[in-house]
Every structure is written in structure tokens, then in C-alpha cells.
PDB file of N, CA, C and O in Angstrom:
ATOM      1  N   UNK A   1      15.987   0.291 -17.174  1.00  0.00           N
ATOM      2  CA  UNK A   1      14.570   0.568 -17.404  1.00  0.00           C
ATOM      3  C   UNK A   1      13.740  -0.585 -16.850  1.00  0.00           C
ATOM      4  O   UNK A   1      13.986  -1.757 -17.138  1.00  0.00           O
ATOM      5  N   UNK A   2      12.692  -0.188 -16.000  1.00  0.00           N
ATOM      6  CA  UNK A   2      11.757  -1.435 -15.711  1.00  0.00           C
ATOM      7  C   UNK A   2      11.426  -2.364 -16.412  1.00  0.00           C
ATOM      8  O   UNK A   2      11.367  -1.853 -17.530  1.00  0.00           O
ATOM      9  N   UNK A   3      11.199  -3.270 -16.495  1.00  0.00           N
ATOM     10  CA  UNK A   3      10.131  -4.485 -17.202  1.00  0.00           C
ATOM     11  C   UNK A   3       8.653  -4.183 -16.484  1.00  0.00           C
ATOM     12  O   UNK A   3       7.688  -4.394 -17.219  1.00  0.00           O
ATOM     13  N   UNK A   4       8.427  -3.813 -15.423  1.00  0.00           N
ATOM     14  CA  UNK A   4       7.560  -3.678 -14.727  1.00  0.00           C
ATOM     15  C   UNK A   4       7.699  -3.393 -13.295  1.00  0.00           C
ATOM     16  O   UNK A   4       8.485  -3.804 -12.442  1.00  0.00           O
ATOM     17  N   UNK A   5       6.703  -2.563 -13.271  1.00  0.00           N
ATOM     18  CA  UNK A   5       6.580  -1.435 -12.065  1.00  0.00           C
ATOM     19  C   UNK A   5       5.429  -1.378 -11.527  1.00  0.00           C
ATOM     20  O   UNK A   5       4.742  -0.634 -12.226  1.00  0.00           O
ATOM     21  N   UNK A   6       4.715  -1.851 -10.463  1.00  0.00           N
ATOM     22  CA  UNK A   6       3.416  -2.228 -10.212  1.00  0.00           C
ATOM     23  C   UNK A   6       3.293  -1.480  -8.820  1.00  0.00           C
ATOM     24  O   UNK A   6       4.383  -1.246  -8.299  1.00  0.00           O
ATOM     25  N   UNK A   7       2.254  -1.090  -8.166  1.00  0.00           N
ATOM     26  CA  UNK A   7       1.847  -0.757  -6.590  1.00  0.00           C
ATOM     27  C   UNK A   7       0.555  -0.818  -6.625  1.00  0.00           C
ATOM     28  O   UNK A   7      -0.168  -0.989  -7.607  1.00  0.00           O
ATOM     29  N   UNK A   8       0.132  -0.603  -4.986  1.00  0.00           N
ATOM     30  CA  UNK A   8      -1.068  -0.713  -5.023  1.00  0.00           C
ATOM     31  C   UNK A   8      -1.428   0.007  -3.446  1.00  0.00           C
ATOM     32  O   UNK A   8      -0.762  -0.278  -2.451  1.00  0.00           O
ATOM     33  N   UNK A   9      -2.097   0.566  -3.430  1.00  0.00           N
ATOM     34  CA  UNK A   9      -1.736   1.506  -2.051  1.00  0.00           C
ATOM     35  C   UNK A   9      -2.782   0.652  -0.680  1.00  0.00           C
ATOM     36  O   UNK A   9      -3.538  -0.284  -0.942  1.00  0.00           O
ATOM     37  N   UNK A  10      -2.652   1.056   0.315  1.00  0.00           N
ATOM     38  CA  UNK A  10      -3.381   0.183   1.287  1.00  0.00           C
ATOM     39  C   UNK A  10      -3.499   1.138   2.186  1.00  0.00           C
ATOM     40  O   UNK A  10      -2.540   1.848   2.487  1.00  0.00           O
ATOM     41  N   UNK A  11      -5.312   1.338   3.003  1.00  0.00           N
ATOM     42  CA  UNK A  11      -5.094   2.140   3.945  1.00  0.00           C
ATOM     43  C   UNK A  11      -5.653   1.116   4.885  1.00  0.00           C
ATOM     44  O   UNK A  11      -6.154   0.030   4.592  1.00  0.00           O
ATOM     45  N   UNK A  12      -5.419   1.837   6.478  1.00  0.00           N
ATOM     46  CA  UNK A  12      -6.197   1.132   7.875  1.00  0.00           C
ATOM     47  C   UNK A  12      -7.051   1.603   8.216  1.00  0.00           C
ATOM     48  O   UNK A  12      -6.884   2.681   8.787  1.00  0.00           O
ATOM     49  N   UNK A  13      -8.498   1.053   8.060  1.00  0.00           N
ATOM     50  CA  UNK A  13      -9.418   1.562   9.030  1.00  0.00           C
ATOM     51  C   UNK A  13      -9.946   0.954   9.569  1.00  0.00           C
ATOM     52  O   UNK A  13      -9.685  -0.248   9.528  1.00  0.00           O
ATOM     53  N   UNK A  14     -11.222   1.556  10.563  1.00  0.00           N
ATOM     54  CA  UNK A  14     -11.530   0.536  11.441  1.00  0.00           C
ATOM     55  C   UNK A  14     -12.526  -0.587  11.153  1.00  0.00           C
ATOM     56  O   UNK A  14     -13.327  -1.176  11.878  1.00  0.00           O
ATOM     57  N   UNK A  15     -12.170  -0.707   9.670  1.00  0.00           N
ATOM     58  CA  UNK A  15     -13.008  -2.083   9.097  1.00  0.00           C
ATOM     59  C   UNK A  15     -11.860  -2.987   8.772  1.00  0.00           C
ATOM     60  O   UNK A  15     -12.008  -4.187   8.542  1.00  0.00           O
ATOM     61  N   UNK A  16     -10.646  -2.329   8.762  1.00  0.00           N
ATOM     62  CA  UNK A  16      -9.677  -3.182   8.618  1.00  0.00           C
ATOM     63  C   UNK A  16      -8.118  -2.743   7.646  1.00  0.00           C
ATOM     64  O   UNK A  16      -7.384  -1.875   8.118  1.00  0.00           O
ATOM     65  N   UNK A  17      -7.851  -3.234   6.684  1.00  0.00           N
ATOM     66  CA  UNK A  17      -6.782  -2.788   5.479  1.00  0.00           C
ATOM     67  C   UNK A  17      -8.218  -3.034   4.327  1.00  0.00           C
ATOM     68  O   UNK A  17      -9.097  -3.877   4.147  1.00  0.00           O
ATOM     69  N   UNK A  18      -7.792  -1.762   3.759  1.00  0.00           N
ATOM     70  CA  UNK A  18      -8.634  -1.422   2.800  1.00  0.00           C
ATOM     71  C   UNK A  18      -8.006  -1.220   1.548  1.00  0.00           C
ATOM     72  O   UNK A  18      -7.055  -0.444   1.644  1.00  0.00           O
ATOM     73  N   UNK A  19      -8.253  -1.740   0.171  1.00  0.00           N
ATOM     74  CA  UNK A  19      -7.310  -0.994  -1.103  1.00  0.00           C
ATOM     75  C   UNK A  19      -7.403   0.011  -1.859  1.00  0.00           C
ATOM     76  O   UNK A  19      -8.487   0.108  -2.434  1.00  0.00           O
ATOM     77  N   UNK A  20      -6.585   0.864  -2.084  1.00  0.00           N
ATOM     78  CA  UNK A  20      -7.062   1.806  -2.917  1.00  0.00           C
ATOM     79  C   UNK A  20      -6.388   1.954  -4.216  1.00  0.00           C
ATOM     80  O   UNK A  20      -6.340   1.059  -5.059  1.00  0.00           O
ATOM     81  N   UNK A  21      -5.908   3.037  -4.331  1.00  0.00           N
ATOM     82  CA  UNK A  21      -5.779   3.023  -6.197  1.00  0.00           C
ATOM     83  C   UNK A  21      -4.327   2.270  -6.319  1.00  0.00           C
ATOM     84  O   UNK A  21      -3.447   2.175  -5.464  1.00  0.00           O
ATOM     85  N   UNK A  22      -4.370   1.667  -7.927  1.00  0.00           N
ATOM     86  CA  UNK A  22      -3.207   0.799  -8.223  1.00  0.00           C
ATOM     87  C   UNK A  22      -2.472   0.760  -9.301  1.00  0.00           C
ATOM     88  O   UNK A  22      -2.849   1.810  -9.822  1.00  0.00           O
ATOM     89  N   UNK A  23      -1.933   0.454  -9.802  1.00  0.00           N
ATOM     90  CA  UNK A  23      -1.292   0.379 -10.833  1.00  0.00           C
ATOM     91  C   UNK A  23      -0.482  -0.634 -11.113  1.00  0.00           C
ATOM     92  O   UNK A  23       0.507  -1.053 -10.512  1.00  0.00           O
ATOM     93  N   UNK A  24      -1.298  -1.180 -12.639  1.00  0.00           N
ATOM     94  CA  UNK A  24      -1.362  -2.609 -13.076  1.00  0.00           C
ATOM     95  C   UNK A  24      -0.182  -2.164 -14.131  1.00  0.00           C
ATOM     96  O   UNK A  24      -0.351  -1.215 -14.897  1.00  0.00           O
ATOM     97  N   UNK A  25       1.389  -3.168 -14.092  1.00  0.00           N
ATOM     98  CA  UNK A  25       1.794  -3.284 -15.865  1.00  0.00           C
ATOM     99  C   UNK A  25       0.873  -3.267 -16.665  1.00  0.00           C
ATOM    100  O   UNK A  25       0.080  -4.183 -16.450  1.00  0.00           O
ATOM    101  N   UNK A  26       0.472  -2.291 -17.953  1.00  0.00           N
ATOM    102  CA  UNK A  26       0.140  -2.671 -18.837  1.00  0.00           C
ATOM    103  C   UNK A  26      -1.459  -1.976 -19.003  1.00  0.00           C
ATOM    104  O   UNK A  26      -1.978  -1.605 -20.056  1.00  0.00           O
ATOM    105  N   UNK A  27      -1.964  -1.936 -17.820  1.00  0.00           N
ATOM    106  CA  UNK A  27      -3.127  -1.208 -17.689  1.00  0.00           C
ATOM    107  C   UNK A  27      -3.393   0.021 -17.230  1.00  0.00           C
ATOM    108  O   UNK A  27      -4.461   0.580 -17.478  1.00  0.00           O
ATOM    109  N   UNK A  28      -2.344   0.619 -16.440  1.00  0.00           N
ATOM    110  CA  UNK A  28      -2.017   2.121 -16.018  1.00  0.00           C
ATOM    111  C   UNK A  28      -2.720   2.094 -14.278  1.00  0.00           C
ATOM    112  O   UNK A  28      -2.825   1.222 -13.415  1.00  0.00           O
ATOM    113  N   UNK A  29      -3.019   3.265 -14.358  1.00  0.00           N
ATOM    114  CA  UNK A  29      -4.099   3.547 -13.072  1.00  0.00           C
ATOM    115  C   UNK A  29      -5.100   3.628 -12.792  1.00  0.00           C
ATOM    116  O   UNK A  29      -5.824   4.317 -13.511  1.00  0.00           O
ATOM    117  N   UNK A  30      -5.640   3.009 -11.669  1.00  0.00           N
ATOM    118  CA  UNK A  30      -6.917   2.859 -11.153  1.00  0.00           C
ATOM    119  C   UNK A  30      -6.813   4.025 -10.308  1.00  0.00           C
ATOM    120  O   UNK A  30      -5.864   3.750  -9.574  1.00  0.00           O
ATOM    121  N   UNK A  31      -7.296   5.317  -9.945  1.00  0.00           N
ATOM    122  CA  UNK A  31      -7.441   5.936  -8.603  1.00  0.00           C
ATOM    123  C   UNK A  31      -8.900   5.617  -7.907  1.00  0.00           C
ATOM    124  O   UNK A  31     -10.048   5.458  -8.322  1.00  0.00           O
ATOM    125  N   UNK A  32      -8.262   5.609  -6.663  1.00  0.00           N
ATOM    126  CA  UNK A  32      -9.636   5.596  -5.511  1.00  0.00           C
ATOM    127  C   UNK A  32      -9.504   6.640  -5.019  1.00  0.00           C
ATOM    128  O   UNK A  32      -8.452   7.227  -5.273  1.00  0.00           O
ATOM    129  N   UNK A  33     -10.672   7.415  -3.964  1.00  0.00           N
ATOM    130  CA  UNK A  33     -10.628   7.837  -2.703  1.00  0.00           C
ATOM    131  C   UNK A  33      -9.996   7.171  -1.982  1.00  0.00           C
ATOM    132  O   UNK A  33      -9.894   5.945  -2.028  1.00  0.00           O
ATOM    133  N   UNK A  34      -9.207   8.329  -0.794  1.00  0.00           N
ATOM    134  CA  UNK A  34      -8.693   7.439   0.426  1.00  0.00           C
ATOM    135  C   UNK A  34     -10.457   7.338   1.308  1.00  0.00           C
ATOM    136  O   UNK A  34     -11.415   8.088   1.127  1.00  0.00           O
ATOM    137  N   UNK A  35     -10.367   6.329   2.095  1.00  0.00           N
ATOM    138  CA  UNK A  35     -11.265   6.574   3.271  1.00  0.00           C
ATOM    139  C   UNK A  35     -11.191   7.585   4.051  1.00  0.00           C
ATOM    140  O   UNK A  35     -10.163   8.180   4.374  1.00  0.00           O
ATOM    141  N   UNK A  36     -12.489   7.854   4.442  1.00  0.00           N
ATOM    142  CA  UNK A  36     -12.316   8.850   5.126  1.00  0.00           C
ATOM    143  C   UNK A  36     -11.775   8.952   6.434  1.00  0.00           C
ATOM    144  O   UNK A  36     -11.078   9.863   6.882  1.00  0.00           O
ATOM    145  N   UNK A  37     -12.335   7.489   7.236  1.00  0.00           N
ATOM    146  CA  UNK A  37     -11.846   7.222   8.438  1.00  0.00           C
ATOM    147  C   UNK A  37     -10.677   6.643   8.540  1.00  0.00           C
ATOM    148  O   UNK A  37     -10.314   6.157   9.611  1.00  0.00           O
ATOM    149  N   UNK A  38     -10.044   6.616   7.620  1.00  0.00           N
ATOM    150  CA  UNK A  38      -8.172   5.831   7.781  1.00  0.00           C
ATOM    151  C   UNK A  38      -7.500   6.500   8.745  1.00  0.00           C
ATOM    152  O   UNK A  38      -7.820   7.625   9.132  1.00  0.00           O
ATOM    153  N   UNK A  39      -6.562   5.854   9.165  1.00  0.00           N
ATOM    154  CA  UNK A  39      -5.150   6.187  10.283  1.00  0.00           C
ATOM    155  C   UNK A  39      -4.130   6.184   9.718  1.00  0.00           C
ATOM    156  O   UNK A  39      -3.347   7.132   9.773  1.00  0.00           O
ATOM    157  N   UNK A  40      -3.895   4.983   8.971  1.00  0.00           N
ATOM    158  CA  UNK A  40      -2.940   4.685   8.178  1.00  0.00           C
ATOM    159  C   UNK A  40      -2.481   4.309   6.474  1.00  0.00           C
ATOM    160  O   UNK A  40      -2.933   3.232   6.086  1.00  0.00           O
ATOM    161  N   UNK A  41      -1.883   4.866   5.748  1.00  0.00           N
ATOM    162  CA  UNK A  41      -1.499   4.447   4.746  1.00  0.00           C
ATOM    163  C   UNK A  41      -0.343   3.898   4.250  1.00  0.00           C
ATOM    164  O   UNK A  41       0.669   4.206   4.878  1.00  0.00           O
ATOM    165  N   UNK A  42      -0.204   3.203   3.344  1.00  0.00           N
ATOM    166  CA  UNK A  42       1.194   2.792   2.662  1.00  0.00           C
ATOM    167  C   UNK A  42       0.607   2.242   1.268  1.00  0.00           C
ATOM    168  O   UNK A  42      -0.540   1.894   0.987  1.00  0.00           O
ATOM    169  N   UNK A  43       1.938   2.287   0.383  1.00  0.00           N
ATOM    170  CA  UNK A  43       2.424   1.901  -0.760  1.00  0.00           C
ATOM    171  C   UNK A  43       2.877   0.750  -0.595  1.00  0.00           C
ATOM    172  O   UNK A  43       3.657   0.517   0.329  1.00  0.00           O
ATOM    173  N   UNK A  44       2.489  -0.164  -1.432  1.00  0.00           N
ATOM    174  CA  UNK A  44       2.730  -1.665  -1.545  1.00  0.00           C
ATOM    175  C   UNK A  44       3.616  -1.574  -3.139  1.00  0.00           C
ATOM    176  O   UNK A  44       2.978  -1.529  -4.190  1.00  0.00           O
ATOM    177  N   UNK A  45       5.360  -1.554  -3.109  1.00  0.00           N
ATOM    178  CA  UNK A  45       5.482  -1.663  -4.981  1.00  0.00           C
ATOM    179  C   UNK A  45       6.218  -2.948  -5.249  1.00  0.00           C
ATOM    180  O   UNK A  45       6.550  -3.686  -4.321  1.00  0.00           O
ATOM    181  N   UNK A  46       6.487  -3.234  -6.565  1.00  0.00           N
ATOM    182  CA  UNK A  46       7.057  -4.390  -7.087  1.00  0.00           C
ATOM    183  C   UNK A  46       7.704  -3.934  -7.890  1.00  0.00           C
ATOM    184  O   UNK A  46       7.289  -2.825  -8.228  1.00  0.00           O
ATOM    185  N   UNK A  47       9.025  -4.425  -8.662  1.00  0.00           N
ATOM    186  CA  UNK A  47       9.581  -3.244  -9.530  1.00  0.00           C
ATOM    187  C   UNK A  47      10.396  -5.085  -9.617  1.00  0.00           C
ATOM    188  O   UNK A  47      10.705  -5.887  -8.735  1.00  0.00           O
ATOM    189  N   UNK A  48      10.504  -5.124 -11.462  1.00  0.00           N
ATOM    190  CA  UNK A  48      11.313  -6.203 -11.885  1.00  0.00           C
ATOM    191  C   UNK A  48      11.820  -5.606 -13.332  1.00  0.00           C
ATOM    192  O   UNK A  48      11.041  -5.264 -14.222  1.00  0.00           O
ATOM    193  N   UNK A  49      13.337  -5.535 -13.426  1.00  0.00           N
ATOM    194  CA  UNK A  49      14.111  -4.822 -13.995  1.00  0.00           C
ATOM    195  C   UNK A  49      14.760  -5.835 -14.898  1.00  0.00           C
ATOM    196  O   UNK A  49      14.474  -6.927 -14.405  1.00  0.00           O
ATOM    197  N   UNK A  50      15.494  -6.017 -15.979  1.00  0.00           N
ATOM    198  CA  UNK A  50      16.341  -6.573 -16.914  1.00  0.00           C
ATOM    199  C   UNK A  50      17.739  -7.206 -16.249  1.00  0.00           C
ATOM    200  O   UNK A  50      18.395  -8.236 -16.405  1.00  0.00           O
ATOM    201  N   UNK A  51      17.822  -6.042 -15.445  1.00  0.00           N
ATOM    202  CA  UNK A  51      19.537  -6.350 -14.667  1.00  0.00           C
ATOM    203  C   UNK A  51      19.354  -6.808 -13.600  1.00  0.00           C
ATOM    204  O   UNK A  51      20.409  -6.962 -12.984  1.00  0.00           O
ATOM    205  N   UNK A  52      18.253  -7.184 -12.944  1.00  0.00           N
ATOM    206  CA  UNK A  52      18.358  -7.655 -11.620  1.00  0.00           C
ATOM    207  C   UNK A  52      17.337  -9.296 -11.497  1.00  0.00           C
ATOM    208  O   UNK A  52      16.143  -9.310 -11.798  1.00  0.00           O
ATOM    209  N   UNK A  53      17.946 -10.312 -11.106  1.00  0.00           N
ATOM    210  CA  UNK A  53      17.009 -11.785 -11.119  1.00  0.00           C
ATOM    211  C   UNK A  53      15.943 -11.455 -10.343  1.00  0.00           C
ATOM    212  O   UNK A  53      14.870 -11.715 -10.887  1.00  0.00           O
ATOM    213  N   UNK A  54      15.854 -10.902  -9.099  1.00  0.00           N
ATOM    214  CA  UNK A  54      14.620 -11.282  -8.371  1.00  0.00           C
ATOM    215  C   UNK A  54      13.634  -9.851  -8.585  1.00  0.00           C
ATOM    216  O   UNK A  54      14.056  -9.262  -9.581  1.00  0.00           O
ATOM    217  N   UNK A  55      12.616  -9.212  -8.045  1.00  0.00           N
ATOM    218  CA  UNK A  55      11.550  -8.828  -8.067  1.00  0.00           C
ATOM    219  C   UNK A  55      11.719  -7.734  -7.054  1.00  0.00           C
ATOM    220  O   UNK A  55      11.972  -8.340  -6.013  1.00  0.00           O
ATOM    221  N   UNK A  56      11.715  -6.490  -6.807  1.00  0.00           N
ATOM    222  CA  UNK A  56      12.354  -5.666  -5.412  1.00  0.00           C
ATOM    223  C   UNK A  56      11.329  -5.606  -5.244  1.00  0.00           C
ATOM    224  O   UNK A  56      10.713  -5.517  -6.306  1.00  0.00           O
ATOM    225  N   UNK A  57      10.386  -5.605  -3.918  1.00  0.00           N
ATOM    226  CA  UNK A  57       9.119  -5.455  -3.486  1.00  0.00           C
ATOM    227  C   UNK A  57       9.752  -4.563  -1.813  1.00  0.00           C
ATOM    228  O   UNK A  57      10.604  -4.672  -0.931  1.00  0.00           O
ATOM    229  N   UNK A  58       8.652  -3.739  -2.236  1.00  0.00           N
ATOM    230  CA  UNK A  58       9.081  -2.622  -0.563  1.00  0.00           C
ATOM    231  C   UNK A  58       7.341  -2.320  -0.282  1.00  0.00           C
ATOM    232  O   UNK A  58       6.316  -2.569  -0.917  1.00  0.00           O
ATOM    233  N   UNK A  59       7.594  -1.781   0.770  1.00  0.00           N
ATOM    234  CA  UNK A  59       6.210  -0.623   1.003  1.00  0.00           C
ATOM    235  C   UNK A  59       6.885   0.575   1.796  1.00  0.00           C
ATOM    236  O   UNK A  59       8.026   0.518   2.254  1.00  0.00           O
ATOM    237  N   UNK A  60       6.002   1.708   1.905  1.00  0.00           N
ATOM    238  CA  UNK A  60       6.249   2.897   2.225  1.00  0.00           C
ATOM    239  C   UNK A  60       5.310   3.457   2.681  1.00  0.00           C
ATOM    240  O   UNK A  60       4.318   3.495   1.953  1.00  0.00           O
ATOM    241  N   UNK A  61       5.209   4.209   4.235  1.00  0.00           N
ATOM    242  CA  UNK A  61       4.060   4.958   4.652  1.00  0.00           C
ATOM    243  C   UNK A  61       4.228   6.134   4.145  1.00  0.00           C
ATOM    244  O   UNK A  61       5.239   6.816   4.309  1.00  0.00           O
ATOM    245  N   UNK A  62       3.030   6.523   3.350  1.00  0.00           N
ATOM    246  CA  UNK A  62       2.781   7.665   2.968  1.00  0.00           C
ATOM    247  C   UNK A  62       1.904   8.777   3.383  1.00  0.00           C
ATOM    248  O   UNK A  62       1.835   9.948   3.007  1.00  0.00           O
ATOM    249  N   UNK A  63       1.043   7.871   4.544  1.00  0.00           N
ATOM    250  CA  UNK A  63       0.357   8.997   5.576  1.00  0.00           C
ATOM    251  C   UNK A  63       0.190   8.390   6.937  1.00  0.00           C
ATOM    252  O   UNK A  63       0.201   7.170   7.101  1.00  0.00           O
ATOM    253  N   UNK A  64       0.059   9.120   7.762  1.00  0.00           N
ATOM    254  CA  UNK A  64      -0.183   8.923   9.212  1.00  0.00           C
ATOM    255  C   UNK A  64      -1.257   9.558   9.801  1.00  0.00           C
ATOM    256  O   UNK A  64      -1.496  10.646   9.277  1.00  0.00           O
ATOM    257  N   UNK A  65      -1.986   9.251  10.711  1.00  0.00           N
ATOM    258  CA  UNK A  65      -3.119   9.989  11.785  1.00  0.00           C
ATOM    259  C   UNK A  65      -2.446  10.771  12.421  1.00  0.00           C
ATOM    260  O   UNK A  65      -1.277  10.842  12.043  1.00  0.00           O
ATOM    261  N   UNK A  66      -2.621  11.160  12.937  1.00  0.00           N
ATOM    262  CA  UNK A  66      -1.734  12.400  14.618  1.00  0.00           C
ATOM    263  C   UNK A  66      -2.518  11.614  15.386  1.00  0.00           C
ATOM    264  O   UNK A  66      -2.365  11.969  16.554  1.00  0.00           O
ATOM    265  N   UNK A  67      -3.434  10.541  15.285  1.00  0.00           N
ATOM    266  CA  UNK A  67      -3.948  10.066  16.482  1.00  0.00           C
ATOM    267  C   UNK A  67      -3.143   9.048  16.825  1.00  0.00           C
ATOM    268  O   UNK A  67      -3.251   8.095  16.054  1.00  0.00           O
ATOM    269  N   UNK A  68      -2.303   8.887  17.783  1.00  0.00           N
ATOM    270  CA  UNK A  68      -1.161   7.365  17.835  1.00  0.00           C
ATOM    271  C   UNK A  68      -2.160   6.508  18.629  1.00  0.00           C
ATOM    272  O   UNK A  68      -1.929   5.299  18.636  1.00  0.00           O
ATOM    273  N   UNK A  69      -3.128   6.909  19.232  1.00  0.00           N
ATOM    274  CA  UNK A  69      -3.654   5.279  20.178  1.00  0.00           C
ATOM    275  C   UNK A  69      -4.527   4.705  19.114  1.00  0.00           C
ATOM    276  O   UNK A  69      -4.547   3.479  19.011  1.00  0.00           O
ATOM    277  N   UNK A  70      -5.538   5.718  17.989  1.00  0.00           N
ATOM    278  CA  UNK A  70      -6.040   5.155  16.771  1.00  0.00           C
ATOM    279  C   UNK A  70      -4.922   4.084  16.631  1.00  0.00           C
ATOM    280  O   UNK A  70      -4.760   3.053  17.284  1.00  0.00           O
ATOM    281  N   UNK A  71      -4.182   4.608  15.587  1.00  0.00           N
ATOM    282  CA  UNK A  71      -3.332   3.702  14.560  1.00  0.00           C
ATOM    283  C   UNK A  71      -2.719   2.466  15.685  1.00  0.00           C
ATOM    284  O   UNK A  71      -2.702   1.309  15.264  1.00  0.00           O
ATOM    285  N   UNK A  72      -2.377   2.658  16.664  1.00  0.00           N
ATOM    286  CA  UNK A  72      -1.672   1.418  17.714  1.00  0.00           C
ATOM    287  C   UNK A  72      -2.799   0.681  17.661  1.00  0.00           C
ATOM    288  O   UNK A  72      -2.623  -0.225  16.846  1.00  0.00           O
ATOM    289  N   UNK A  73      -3.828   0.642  18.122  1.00  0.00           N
ATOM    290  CA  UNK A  73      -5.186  -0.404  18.425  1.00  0.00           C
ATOM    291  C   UNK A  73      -5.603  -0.806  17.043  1.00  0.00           C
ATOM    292  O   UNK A  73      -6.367  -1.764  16.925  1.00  0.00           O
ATOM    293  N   UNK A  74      -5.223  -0.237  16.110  1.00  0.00           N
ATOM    294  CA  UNK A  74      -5.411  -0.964  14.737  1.00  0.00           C
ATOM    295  C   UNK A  74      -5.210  -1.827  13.988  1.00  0.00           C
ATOM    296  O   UNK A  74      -5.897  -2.685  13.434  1.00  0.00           O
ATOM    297  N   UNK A  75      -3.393  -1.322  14.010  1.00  0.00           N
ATOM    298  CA  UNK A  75      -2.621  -2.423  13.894  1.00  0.00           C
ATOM    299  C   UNK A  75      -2.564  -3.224  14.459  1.00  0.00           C
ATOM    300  O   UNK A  75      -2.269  -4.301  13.941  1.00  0.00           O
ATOM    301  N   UNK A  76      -2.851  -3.102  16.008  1.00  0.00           N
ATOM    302  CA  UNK A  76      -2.833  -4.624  16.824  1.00  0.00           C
ATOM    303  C   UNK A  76      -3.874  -5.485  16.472  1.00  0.00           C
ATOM    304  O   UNK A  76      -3.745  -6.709  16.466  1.00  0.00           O
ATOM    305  N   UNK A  77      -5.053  -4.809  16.136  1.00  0.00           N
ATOM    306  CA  UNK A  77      -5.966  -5.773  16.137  1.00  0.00           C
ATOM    307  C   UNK A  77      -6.082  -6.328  14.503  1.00  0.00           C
ATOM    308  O   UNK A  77      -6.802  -7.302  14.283  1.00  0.00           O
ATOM    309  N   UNK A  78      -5.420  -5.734  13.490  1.00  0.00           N
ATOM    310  CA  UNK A  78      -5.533  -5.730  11.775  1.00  0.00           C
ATOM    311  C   UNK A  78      -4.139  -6.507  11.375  1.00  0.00           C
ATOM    312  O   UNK A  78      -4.173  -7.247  10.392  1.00  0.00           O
ATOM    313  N   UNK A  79      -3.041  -6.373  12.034  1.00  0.00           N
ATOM    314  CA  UNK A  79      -1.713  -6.485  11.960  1.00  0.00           C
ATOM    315  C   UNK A  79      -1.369  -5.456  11.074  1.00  0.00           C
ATOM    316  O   UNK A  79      -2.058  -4.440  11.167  1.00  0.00           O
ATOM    317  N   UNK A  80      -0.415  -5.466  10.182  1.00  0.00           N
ATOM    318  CA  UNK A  80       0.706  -4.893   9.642  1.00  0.00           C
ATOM    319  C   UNK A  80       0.137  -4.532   7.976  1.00  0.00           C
ATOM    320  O   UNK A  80      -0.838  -5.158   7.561  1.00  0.00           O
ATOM    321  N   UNK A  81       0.598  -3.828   7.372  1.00  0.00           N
ATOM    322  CA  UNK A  81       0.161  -4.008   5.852  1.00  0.00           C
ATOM    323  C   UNK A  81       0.320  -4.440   4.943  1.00  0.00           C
ATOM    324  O   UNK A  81       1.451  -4.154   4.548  1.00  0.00           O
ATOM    325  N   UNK A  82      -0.431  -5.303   3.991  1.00  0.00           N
ATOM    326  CA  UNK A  82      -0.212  -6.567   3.442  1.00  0.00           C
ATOM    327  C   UNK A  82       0.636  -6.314   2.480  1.00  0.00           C
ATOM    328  O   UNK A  82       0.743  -5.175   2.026  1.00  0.00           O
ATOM    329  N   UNK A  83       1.530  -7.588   1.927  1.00  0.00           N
ATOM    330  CA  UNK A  83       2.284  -7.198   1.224  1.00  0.00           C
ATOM    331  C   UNK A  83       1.851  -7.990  -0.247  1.00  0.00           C
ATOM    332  O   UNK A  83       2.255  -9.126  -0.492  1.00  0.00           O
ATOM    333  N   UNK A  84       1.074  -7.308  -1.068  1.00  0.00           N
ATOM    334  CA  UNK A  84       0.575  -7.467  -1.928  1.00  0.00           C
ATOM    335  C   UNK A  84      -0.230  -6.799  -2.923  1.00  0.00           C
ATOM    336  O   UNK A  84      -1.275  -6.283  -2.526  1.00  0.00           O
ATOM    337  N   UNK A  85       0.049  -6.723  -4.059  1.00  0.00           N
ATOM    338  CA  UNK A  85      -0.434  -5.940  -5.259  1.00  0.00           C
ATOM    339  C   UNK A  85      -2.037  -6.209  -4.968  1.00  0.00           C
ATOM    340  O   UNK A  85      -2.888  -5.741  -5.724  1.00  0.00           O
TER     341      UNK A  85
END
């Protein structure tokens, strides 16, 4: 069973990485709107368990544009998605 289970979602637009809804141990969920103009999304999680010493932290794209030169010129110019609650 978790000790704690945290994310926080992140989209790309062309203002940059933007945050959206999250979820705090202890406080539940925040939801946002996605932007409207995003390309890209992902899941930022943290997950720290009883049986395990360190902290598993991943992310996961959970949406994509169909536009690939959008999202390429984005990331180049924004980098990658942050890895942080």
C-alpha cells in the first residue's frame, strides 16, 4: 500500500510547460482545464511505498497533437517535461 502517491500533470504550449491538475498526499485533487493550445501532455508521479527505500518517480504522455512540427519546435525551444510535482 502507498505511503504516498502524488502527480501533477504538465502540458506544452506555446507559452511554454504549463501545470495542470494535481494531486497532493493528503489534500486530494486539484483539477484544471487542459489549455487549449497544448501539443503536449504528461503525468509527472511520485509513489513512496513501505517496502521500497527510494521514491519511484516516472512521467507518462498522456496526450499528443497530430501536429509533429508543433510539438518538435516546442520541445526544442521549452525542452523536455519537468520532472516535478
Amino acid at each position: 500500500m502507498p505511503l504516498r502517491k502524488e502527480w501533477t500533470e504538465w502540458h506544452l504550449t506555446p507559452r511554454g510547460w504549463e501545470k495542470g491538475a494535481t494531486r497532493v498526499h493528503g489534500q486530494g485533487n486539484t483539477w484544471v482545464e487542459e489549455p487549449l493550445d497544448r501539443v503536449l501532455s504528461y503525468v509527472y508521479q511520485e509513489l513512496e511505498t513501505s517496502g521500497a527505500p527510494e521514491v519511484k518517480k516516472w512521467k507518462e504522455e498522456t496526450w499528443r497533437s497530430k501536429n509533429a512540427d508543433d510539438v518538435a519546435a516546442l520541445e526544442q525551444k521549452f525542452g523536455s517535461c519537468p520532472d516535478s510535482l
